[in-house]
Structure formats: C-alpha cells, structure tokens
DSSP file (Angstrom, degrees, kcal/mol; ACC not computed):
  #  RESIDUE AA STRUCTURE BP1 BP2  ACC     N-H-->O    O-->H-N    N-H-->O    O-->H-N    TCO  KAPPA ALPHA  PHI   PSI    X-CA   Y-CA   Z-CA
    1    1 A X              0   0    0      0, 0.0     2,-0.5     0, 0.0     0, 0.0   0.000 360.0 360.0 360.0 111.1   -2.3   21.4   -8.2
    2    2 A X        -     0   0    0      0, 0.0     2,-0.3     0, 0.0     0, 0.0  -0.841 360.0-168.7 -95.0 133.9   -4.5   19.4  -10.7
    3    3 A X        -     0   0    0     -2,-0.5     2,-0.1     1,-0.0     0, 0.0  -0.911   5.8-165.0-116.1 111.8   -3.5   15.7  -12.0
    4    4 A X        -     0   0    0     -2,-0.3     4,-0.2     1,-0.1    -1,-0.0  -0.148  30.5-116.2 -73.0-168.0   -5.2   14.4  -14.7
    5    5 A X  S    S+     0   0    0      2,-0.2    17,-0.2     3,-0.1    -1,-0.1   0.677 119.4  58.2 -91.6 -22.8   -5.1   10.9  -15.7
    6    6 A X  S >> S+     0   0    0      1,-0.2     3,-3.8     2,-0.2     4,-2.1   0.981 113.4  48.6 -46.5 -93.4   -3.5   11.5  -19.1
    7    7 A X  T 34 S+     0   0    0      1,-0.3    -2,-0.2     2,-0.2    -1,-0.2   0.556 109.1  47.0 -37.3 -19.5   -0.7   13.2  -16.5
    8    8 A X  T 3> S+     0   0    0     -4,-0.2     4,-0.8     1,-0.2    -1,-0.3   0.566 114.1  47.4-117.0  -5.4   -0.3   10.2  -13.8
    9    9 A X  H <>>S+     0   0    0     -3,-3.8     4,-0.9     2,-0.2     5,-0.6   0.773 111.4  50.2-100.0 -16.2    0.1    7.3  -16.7
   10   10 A X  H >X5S+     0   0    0     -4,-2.1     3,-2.5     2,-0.2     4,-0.6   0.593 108.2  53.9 -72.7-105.6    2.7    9.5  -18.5
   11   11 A X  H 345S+     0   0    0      1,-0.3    -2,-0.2     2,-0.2    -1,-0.2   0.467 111.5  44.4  38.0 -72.6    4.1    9.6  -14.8
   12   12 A X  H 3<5S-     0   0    0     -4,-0.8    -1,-0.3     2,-0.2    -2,-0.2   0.595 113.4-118.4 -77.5 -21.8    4.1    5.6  -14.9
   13   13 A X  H <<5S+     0   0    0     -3,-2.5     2,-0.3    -4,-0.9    -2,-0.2   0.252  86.8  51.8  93.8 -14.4    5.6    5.5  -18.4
   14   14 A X  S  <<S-     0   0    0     -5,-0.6    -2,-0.2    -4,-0.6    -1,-0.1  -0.999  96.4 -70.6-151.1 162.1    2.1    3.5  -20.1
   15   15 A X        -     0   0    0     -2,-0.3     2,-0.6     1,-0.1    -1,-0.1   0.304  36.5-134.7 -20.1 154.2   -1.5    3.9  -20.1
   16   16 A X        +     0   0    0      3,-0.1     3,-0.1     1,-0.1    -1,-0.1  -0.947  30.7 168.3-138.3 134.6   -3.3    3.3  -17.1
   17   17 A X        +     0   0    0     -2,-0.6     3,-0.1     1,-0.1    -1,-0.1  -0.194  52.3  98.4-134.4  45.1   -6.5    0.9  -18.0
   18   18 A X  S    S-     0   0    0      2,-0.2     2,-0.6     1,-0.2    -1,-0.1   0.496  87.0-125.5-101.6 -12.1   -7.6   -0.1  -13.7
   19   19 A X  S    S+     0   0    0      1,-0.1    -1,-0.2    -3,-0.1     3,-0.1  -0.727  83.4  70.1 116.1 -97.0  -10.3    2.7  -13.6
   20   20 A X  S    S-     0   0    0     -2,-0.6     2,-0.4     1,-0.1    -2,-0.2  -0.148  97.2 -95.6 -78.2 156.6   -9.6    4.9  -10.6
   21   21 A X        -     0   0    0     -3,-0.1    31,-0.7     1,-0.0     2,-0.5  -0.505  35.8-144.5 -62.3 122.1   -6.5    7.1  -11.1
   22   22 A X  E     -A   51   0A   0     -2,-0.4     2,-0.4   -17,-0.2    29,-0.2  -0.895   2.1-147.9-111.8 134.5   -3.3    5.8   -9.6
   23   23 A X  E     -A   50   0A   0     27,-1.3     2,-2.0    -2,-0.5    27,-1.8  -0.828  24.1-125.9 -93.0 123.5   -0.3    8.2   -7.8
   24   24 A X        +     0   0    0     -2,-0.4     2,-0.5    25,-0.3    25,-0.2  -0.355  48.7 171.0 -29.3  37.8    3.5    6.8   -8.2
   25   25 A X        -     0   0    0     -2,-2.0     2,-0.7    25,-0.1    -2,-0.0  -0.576  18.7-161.9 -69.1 114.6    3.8    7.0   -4.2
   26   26 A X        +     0   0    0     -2,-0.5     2,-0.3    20,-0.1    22,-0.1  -0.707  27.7 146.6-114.3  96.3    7.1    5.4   -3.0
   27   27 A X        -     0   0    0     -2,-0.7    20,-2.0     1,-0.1    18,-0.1  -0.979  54.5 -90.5-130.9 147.4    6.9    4.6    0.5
   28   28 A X  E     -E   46   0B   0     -2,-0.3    46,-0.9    18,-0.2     2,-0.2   0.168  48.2-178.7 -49.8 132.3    8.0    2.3    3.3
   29   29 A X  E     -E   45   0B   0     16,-1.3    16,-3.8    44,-0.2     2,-0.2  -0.930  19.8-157.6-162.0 141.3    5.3   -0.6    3.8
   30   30 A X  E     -E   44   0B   0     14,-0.3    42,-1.2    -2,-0.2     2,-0.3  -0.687  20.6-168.7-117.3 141.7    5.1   -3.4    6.1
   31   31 A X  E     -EF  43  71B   0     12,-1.9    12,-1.8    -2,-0.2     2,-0.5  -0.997   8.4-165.8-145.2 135.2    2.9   -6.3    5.0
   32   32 A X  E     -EF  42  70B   0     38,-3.6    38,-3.7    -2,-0.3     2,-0.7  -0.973  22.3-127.1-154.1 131.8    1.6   -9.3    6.6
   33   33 A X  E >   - F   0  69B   0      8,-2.0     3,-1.4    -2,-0.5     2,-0.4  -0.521  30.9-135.7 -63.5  97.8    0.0  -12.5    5.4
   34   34 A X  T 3  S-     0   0    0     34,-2.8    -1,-0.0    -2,-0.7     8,-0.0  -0.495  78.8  -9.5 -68.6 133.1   -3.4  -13.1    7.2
   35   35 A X  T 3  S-     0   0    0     -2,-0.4     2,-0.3     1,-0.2    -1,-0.2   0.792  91.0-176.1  51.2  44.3   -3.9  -16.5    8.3
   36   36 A X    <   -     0   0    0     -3,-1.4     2,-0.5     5,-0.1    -1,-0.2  -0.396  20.9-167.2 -86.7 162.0   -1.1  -18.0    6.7
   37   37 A X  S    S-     0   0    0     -2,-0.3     3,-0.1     3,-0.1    -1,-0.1  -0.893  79.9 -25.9 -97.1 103.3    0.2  -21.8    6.4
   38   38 A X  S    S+     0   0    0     -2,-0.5     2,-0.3     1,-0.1    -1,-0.1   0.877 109.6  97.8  52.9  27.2    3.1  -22.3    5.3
   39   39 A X  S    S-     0   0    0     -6,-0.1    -1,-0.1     1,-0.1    24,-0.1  -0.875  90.5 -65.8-127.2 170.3    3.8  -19.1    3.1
   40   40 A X        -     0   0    0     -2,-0.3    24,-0.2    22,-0.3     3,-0.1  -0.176  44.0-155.8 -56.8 150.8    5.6  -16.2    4.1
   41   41 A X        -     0   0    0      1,-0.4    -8,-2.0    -9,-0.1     2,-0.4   0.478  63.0 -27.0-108.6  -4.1    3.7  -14.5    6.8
   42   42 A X  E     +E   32   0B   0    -10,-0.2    -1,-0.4    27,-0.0   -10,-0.2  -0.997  60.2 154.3-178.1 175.9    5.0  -10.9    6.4
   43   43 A X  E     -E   31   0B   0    -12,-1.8   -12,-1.9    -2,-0.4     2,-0.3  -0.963  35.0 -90.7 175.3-158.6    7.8   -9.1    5.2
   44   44 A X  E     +E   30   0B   0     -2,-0.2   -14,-0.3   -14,-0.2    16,-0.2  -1.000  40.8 133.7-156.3 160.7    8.7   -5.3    3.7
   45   45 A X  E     -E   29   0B   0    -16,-3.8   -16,-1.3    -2,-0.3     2,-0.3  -0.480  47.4 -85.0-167.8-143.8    9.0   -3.5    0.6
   46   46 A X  E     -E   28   0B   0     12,-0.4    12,-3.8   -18,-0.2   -18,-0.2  -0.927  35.1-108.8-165.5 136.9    8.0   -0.2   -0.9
   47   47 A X  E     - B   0  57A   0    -20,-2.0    10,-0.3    -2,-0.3     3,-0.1  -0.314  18.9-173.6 -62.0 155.6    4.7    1.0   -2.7
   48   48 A X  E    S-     0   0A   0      8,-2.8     2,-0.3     1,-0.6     9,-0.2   0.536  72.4 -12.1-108.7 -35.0    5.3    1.5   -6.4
   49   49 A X  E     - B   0  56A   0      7,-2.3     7,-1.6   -25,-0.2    -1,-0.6  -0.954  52.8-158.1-164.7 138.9    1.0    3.2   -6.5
   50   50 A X  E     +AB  23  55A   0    -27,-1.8   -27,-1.3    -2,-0.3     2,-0.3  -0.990  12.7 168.2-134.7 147.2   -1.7    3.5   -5.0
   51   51 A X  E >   -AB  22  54A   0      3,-3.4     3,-2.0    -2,-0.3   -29,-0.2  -0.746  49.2 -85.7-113.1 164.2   -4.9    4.1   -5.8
   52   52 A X  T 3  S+     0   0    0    -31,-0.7    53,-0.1    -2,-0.3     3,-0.1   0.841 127.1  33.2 -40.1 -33.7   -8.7    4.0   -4.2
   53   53 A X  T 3  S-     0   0    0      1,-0.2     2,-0.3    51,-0.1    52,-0.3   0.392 121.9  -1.4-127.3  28.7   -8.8    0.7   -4.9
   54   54 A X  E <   -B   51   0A   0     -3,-2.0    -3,-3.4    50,-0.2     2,-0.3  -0.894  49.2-123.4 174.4 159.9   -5.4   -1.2   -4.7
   55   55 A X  E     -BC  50 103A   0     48,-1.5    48,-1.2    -2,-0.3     2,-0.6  -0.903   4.9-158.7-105.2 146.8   -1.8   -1.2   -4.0
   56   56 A X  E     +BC  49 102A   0     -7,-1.6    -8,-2.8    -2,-0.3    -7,-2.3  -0.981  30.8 157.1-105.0 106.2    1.3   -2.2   -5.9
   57   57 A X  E     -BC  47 101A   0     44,-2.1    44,-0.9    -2,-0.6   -10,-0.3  -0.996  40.0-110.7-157.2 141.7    4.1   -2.7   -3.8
   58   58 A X        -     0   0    0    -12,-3.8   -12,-0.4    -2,-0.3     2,-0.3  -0.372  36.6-168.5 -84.6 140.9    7.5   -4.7   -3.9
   59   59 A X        -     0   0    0    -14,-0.1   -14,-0.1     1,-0.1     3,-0.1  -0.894  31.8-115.2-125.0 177.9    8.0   -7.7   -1.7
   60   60 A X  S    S-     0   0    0     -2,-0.3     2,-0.2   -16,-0.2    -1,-0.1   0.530  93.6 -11.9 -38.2 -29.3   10.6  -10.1   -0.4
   61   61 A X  S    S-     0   0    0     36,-0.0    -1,-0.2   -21,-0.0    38,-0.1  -0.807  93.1 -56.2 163.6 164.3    9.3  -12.8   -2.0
   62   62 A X        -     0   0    0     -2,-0.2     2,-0.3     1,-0.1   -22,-0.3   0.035  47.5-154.5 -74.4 151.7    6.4  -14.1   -3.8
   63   63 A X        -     0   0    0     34,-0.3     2,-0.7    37,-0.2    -1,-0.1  -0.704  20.9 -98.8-105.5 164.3    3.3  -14.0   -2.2
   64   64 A X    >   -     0   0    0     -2,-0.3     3,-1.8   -24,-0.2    29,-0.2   0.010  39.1-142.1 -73.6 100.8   -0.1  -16.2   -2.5
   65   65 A X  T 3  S+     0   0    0     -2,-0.7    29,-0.2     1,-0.2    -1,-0.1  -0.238  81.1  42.1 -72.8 136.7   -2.5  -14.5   -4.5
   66   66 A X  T 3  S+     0   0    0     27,-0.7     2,-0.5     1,-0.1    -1,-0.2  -0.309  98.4 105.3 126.2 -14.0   -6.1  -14.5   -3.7
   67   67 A X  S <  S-     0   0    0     -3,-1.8   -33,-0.2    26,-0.3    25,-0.1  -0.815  70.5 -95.1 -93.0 146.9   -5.3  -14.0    0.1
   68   68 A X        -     0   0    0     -2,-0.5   -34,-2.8   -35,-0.1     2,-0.4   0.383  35.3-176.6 -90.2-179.8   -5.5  -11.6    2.2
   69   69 A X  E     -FG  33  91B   0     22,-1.6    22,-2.8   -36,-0.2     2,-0.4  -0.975  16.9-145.7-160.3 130.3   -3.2   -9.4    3.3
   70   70 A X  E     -FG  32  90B   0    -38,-3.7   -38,-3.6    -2,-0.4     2,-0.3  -0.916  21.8-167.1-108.7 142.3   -2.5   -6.6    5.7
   71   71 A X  E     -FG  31  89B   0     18,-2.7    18,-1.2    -2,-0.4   -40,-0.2  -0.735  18.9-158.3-123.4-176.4   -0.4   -3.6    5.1
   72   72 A X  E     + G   0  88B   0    -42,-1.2     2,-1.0    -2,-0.3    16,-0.2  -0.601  15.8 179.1-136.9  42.0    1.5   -0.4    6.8
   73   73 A X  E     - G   0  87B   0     14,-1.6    14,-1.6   -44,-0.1   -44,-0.2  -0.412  28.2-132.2 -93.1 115.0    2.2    2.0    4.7
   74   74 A X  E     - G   0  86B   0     -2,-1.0     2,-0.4   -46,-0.9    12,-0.2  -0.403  42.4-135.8 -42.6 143.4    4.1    5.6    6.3
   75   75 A X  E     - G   0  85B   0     10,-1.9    10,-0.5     2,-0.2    -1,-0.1  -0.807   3.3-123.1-107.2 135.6    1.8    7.8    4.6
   76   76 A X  E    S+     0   0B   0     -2,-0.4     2,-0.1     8,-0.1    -1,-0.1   0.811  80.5  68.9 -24.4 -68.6    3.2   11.1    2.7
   77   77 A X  E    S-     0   0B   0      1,-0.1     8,-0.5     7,-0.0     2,-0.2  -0.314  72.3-131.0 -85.7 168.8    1.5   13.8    4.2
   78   78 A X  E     - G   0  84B   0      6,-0.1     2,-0.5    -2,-0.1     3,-0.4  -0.579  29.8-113.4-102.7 171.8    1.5   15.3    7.5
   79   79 A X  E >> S- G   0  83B   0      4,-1.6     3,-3.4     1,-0.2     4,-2.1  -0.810 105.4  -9.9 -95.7 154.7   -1.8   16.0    9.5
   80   80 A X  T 34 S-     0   0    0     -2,-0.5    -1,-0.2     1,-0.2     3,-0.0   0.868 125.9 -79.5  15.6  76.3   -2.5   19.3   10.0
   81   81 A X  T 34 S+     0   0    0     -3,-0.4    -1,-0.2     1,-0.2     3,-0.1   0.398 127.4  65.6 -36.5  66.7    1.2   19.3    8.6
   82   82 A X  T <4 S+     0   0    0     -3,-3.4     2,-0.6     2,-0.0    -1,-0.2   0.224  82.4  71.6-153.2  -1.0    2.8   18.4   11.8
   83   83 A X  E  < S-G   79   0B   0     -4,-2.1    -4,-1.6    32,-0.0    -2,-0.1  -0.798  76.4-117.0-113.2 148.8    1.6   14.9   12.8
   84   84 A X  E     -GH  78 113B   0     -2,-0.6    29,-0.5    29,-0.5     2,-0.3  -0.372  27.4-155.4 -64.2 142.1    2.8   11.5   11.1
   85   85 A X  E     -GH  75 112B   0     -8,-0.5   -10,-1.9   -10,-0.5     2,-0.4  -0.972  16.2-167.8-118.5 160.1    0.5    9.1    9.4
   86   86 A X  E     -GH  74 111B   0     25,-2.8    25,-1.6    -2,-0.3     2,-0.5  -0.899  18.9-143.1-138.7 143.1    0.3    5.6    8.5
   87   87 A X  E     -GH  73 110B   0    -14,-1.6   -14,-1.6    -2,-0.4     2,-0.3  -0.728  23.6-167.0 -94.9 120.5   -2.3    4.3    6.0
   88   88 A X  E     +GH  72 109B   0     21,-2.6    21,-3.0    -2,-0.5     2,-0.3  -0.972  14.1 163.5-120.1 147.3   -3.3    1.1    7.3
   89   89 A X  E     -GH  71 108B   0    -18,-1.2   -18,-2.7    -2,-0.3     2,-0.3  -0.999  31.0-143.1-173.2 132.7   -5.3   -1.2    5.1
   90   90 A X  E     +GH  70 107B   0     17,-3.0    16,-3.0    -2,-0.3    17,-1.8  -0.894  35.1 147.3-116.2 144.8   -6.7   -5.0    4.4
   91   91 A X  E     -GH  69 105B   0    -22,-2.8   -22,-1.6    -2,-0.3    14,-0.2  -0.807  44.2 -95.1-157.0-168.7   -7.2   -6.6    0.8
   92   92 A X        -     0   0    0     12,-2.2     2,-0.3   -24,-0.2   -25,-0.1  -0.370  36.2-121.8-111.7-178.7   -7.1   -9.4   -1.3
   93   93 A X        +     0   0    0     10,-0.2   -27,-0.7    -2,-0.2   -26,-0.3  -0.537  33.3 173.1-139.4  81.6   -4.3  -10.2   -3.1
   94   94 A X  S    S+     0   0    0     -2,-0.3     2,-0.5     8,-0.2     9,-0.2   0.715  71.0  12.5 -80.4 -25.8   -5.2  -10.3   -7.0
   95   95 A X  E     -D  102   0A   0      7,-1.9     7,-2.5   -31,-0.1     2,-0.3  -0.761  64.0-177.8-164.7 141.8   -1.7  -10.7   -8.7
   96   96 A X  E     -D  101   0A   0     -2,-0.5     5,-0.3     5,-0.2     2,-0.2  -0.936   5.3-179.2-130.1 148.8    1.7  -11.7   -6.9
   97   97 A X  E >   -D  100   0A   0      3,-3.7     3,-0.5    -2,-0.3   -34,-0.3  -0.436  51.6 -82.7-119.2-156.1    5.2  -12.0   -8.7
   98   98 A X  T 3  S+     0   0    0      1,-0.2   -39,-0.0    -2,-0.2     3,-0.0   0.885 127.1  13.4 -67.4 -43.6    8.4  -12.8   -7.4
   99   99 A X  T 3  S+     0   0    0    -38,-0.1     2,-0.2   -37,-0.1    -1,-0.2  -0.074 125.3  44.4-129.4  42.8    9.1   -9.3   -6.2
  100  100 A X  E <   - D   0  97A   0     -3,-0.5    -3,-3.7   -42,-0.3     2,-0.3  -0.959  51.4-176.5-175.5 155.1    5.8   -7.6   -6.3
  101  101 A X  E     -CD  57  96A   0    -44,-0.9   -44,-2.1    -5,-0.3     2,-0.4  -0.968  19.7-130.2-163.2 146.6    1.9   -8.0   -5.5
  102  102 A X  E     -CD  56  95A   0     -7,-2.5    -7,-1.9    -2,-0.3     2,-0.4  -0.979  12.6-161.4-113.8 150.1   -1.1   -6.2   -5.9
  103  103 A X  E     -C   55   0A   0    -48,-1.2   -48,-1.5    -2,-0.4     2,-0.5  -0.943  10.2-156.1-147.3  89.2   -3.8   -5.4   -3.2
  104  104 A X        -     0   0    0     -2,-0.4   -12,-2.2   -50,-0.2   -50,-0.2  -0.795  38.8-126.7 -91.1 138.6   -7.5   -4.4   -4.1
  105  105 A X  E     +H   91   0B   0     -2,-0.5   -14,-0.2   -52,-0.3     3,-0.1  -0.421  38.7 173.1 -75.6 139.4   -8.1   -2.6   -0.7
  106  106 A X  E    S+     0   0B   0    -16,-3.0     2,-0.4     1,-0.5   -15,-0.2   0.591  72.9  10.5-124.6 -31.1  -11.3   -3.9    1.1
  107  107 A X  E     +H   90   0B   0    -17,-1.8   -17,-3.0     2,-0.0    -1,-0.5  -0.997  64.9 157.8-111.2 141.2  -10.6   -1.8    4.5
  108  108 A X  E     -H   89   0B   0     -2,-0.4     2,-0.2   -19,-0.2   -19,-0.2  -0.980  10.3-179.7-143.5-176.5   -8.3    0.8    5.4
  109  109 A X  E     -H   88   0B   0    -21,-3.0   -21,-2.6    -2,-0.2     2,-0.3  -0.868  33.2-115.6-156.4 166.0   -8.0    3.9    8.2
  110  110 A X  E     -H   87   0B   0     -2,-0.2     2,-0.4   -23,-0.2   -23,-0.2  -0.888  31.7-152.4-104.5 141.3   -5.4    6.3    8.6
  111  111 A X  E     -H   86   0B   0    -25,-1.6   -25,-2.8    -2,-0.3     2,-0.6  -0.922  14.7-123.0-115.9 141.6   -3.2    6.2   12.1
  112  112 A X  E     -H   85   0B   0     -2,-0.4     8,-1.3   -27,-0.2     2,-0.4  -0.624  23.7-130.5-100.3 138.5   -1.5    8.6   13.8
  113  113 A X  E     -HI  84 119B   0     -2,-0.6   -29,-0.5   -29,-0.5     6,-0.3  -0.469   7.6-141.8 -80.0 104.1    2.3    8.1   14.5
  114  114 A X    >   -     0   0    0      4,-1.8     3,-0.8    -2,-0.4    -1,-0.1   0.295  44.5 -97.4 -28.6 177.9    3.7    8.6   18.0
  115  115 A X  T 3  S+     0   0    0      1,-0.3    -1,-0.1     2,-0.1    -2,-0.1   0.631 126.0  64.4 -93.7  -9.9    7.3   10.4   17.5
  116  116 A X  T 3  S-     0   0    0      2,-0.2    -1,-0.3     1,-0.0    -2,-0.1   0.180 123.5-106.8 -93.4  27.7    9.1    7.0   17.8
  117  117 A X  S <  S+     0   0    0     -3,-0.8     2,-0.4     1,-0.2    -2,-0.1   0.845  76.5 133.8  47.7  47.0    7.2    6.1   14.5
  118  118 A X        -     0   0    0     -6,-0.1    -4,-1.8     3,-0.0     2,-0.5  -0.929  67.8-104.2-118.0 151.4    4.7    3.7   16.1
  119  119 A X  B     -I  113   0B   0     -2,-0.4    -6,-0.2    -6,-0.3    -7,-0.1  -0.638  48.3-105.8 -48.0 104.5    1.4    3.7   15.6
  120  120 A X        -     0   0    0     -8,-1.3    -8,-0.1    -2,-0.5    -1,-0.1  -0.082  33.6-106.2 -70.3 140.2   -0.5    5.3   18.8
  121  121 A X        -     0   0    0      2,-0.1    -1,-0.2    -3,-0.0     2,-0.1  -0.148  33.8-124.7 -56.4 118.8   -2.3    3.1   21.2
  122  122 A X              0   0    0      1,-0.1    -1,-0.0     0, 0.0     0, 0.0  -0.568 360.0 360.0 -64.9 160.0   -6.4    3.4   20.8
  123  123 A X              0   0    0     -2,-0.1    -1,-0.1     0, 0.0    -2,-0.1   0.319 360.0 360.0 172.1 360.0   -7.9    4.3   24.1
C-alpha cells in the first residue's frame, strides 16, 4: 500500500508542515526522564505519531522541554510476522503540554520481545 503525504495529514485532520511524513500510530509507550531533578522521572501514555524524526505522545503530566528523554514504544509490526517488537529510542524534548510532548529522536534500535513482553536480555 502507498501513503502519500496529502493522505497521512488528511488522516490527522490538518496539514502536516514538520518535513518527514508522519503515521497516526497509537501505541503503548513507557517514557523516562534522563537525569532528572525534581521533575517527573517517567511515566506512560500512548503515541499519537511518529515520524523519522520525532514522536508525539500523551503523558501523565507535563514534562520539561529541552531534555532528554527515553522512550518504549510496543511497536506494530511483527518480525518476520511472528516475533514482538519494541521501538526503543532517545530525544530531546522540543514541546511539552500538560498531557503531551514531542520528541525529535536522536537514537533509536528496535528490540525483540520475549513472550512475557519484556525486552530480551543482550548477550
């Protein structure tokens, strides 16, 4: 199936004017404040999009924008559609609300999920 960019901002209900093409993915994501002091250090939400270069994803409350920030996100697809993934991934944190933040990604890797939904030990 081919998705223009016309097609994934109708999708979103407005224009989409970040650059790279962004997907409506809504999935489970675990989030944690690197080196914080006194701000929330983690919490959990759900992606709203993601693109190649950031996420949008709901939190518990708000978090401090312009630091960084690790996420967790269960990933969609299977591998070789019978193992779990989860798209793990470090960023900055360019714009936080009360119940939402966005992430331009500066690493990520994908991991693959034991059957108890954990991440599998490297080794």
């Amino acid at each position: 199936m081919f998705v223009t960019r016309r097609a994934v901002a109708t999708l979103e209900g407005r224009a989409n004017r970040r650059g790279p093409s962004r997907f409506p993915i809504r999935e489970h994501v675990r989030y944690r404040v690197l080196h914080a002091k006194g701000s929330p250090a983690g919490g959990v939400g759900k992606t709203l999009n993601v693109g190649s270069g950031g996420i949008l994803f709901t939190t518990e409350a708000g978090l401090p924008k312009g630091r960084q920030v690790e996420l967790a996100v269960n990933w969609p697809v299977l591998l070789d559609g019978v193992c779990r993934l989860q798209f793990v991934a470090v960023g900055k944190i360019v714009r936080a609300e009360p119940t939402e933040a966005a992430v331009r990604i500066e690493r990520y890797e994908f991991k693959t999920l034991g059957r108890n939904g954990m991440a599998a030990a490297a080794g």
